[in-house]
MMTF fields as JSON, N, C-alpha, C and O atoms, coordinates in Angstrom:
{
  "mmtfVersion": "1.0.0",
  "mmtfProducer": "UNKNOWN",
  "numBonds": 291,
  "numAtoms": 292,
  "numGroups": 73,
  "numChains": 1,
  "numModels": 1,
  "chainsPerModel": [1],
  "groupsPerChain": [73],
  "chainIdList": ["A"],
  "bondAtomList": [4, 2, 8, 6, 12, 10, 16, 14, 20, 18, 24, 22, 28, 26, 32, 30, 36, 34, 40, 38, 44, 42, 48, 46, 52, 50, 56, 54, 60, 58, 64, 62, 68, 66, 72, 70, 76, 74, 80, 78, 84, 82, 88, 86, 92, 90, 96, 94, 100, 98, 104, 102, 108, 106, 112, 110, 116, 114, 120, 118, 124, 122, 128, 126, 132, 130, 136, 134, 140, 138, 144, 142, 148, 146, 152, 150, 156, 154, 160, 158, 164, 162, 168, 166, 172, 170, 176, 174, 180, 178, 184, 182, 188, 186, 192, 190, 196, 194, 200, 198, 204, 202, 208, 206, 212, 210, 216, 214, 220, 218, 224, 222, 228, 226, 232, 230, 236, 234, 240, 238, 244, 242, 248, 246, 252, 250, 256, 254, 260, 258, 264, 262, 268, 266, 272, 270, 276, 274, 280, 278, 284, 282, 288, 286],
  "bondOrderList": [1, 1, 1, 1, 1, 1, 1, 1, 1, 1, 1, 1, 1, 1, 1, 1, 1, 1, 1, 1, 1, 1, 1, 1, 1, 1, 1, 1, 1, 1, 1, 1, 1, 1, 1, 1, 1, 1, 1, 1, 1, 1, 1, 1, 1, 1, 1, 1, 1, 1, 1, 1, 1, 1, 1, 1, 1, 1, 1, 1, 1, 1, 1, 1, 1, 1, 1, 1, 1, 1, 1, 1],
  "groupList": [{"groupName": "UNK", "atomNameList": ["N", "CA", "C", "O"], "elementList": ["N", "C", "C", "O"], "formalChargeList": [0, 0, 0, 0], "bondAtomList": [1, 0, 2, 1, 3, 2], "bondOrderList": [1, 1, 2], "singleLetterCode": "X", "chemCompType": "L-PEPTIDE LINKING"}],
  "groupTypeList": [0, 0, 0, 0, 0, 0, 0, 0, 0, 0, 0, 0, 0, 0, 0, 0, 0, 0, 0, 0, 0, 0, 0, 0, 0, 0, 0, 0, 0, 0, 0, 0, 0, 0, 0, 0, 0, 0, 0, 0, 0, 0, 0, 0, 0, 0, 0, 0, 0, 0, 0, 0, 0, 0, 0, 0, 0, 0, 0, 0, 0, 0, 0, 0, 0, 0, 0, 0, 0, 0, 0, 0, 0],
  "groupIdList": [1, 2, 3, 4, 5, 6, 7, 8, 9, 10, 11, 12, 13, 14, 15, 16, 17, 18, 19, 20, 21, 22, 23, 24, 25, 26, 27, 28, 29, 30, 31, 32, 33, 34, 35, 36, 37, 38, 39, 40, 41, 42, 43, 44, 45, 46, 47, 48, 49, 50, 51, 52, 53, 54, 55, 56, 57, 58, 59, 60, 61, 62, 63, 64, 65, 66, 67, 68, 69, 70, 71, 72, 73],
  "secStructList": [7, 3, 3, 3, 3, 3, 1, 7, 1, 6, 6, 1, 7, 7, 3, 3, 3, 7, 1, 1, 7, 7, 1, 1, 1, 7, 7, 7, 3, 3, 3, 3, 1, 1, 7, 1, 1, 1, 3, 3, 3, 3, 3, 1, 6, 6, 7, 1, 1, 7, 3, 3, 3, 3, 7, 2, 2, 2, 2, 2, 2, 2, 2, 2, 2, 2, 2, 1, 1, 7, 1, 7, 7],
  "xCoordList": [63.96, 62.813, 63.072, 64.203, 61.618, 62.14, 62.254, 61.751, 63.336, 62.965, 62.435, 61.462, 62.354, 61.505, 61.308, 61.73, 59.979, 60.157, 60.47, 60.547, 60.548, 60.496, 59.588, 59.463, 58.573, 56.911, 57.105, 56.262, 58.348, 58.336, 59.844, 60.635, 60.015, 61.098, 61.724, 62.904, 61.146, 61.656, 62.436, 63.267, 62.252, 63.158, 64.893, 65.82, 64.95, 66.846, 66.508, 65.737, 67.779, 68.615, 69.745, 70.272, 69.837, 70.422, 70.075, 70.904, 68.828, 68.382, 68.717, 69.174, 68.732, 69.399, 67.762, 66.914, 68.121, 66.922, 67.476, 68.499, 66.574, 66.81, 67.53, 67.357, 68.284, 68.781, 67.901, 68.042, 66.695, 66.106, 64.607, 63.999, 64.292, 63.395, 63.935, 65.007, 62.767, 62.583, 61.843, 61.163, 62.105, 61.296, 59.782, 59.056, 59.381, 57.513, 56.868, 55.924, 57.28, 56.118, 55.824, 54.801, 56.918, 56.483, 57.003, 57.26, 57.141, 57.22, 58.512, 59.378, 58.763, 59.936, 60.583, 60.045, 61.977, 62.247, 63.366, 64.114, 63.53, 64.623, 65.123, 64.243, 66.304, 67.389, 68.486, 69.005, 68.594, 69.638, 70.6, 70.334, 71.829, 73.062, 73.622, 73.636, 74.229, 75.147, 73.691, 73.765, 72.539, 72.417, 72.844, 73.491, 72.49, 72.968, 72.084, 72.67, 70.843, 69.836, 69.706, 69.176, 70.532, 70.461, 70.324, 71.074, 69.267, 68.933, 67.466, 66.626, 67.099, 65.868, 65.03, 65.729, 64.195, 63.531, 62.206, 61.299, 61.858, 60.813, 60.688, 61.675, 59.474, 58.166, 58.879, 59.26, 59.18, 59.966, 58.855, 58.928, 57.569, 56.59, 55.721, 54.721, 56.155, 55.678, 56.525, 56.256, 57.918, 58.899, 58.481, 59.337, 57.204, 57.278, 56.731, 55.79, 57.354, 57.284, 55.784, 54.684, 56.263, 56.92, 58.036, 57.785, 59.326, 60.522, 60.422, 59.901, 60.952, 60.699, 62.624, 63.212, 63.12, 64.518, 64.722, 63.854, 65.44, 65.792, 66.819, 67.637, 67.396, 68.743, 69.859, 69.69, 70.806, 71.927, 72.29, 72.591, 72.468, 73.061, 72.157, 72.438, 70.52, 69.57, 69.734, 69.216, 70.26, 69.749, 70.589, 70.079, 71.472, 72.466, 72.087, 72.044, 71.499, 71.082, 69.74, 69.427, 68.957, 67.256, 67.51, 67.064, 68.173, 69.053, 69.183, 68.383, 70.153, 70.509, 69.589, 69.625, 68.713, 67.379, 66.521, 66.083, 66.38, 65.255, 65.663, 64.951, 67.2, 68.12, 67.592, 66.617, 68.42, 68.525, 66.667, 66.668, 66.034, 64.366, 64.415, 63.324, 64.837, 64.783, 63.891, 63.369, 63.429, 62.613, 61.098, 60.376, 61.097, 59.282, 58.395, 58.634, 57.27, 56.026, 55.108, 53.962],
  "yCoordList": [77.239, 76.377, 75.415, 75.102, 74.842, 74.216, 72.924, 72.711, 71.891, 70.292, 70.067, 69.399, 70.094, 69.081, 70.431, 71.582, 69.33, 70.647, 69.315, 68.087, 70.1, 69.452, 69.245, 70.259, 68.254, 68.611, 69.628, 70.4, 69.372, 70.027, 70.099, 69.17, 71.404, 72.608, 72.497, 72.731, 72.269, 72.205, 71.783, 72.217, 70.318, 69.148, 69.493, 68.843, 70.722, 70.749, 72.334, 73.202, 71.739, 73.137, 74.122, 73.679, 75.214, 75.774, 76.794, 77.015, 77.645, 78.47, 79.698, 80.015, 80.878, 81.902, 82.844, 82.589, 83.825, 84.717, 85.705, 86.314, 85.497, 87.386, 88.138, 88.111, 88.795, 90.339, 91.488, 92.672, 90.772, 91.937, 91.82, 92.865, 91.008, 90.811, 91.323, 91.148, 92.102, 92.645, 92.131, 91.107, 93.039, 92.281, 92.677, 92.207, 93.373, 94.058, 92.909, 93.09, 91.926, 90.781, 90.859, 90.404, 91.521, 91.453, 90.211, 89.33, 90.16, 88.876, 88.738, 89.489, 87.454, 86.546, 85.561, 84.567, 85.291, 83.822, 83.649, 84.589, 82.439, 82.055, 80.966, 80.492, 80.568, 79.548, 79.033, 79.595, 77.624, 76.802, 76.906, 76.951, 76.95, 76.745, 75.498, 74.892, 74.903, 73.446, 72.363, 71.161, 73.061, 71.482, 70.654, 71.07, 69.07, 68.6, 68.889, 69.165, 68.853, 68.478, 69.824, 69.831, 71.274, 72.416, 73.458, 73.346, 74.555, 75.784, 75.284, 75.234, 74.958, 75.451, 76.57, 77.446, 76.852, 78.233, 78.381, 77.858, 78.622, 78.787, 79.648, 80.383, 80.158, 81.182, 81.138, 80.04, 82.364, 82.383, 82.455, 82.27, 82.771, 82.486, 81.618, 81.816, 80.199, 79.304, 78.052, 77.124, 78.012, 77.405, 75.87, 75.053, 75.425, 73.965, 73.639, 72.845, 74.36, 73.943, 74.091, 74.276, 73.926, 73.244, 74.279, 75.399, 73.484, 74.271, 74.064, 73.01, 75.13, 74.0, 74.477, 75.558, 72.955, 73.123, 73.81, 73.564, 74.502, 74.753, 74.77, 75.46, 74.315, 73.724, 74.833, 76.04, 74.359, 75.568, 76.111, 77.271, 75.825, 76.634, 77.51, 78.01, 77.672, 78.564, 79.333, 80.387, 79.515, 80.192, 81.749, 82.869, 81.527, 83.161, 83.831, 85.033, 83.226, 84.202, 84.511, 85.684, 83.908, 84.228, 85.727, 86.859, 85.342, 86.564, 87.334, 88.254, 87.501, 88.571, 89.69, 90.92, 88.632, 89.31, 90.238, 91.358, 89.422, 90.162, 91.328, 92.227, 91.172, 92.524, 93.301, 94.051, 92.974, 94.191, 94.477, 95.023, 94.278, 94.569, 93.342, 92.784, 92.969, 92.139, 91.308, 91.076, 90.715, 89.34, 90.03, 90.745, 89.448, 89.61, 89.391, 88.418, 90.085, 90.335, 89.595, 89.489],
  "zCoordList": [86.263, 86.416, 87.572, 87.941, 88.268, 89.622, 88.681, 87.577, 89.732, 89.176, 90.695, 90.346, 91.666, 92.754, 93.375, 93.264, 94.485, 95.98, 97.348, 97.335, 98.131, 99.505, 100.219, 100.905, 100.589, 101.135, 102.596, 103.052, 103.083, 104.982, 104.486, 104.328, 104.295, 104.556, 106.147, 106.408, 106.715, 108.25, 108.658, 109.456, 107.919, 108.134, 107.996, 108.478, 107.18, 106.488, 107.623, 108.033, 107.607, 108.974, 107.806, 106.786, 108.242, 107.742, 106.876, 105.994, 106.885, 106.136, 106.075, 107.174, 105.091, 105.614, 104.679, 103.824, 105.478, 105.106, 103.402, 103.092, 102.906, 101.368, 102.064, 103.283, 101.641, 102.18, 101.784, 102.092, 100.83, 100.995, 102.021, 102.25, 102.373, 103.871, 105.076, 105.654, 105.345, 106.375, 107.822, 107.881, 108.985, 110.063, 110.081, 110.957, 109.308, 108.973, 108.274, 107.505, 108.486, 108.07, 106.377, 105.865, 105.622, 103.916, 103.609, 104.429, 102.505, 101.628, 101.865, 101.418, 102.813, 102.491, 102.32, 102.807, 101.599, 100.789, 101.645, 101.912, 102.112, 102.537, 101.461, 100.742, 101.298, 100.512, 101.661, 102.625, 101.064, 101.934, 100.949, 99.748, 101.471, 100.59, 100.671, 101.742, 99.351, 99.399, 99.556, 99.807, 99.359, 98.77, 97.866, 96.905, 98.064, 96.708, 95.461, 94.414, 95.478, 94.684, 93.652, 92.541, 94.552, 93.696, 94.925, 95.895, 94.85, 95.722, 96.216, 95.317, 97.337, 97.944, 98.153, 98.661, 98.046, 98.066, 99.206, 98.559, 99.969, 100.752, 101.172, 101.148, 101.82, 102.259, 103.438, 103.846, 104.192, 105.753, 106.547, 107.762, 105.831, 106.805, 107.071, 107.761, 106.344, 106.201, 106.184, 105.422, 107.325, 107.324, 107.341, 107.001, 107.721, 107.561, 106.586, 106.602, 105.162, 103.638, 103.135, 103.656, 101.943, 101.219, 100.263, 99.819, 100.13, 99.483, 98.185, 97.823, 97.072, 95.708, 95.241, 95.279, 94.802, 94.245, 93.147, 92.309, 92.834, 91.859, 91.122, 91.731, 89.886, 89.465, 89.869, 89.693, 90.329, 90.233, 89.269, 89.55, 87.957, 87.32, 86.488, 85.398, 87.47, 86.749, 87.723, 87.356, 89.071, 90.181, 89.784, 89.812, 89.557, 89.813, 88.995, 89.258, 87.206, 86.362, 87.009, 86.811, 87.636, 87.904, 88.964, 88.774, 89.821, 90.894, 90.261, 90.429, 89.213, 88.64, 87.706, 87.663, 86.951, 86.21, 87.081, 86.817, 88.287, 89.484, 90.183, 90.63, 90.232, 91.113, 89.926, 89.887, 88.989, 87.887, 87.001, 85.898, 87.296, 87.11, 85.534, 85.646, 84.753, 83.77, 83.928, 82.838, 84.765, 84.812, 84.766, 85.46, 83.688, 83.699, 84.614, 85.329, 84.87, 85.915, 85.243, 85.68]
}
C-alpha cells in the first residue's frame, strides 16, 4: 500500500527504468532506489510526476506476487 506520493517526480535524480519496459512506448514504471521515505514509483512517460511511495517492506513481496502472476487483476 502507498503512504505518500511526490507531486513532481522530476525533482529526485536517479531513476532506473522496469526491466520489463521496453523502447515501443508500452507501459512503463520507473523506481528510485535508497530513498528514505521507502520506493518511489512513476509513469516513465510522465516523468514530471506524480510518484507515489511505497513502504519498503511491502515492495519485494508486491514484486514478487506480480513476477510470479499471484497478484490479483
Amino acid at each position: 500500500m502507498a503512504d505518500r506520493a511526490i507531486p513532481n517526480a522530476a525533482a529526485l535524480k536517479g531513476w532506473r527504468k522496469s526491466s520489463y519496459s521496453n523502447d515501443q512506448g508500452g507501459s512503463c514504471l520507473e523506481v528510485l532506489d535508497d530513498h528514505p521515505a521507502g520506493v518511489p514509483v512513476r509513469d516513465s512517460k510522465a516523468p514530471e510526476g506524480p510518484a507515489v511511495i511505497f513502504r519498503s517492506a511491502g515492495w519485494t513481496p508486491f514484486v514478487t506476487a506480480v513476477k510470479d502472476g499471484s497478484f490479483p487483476a
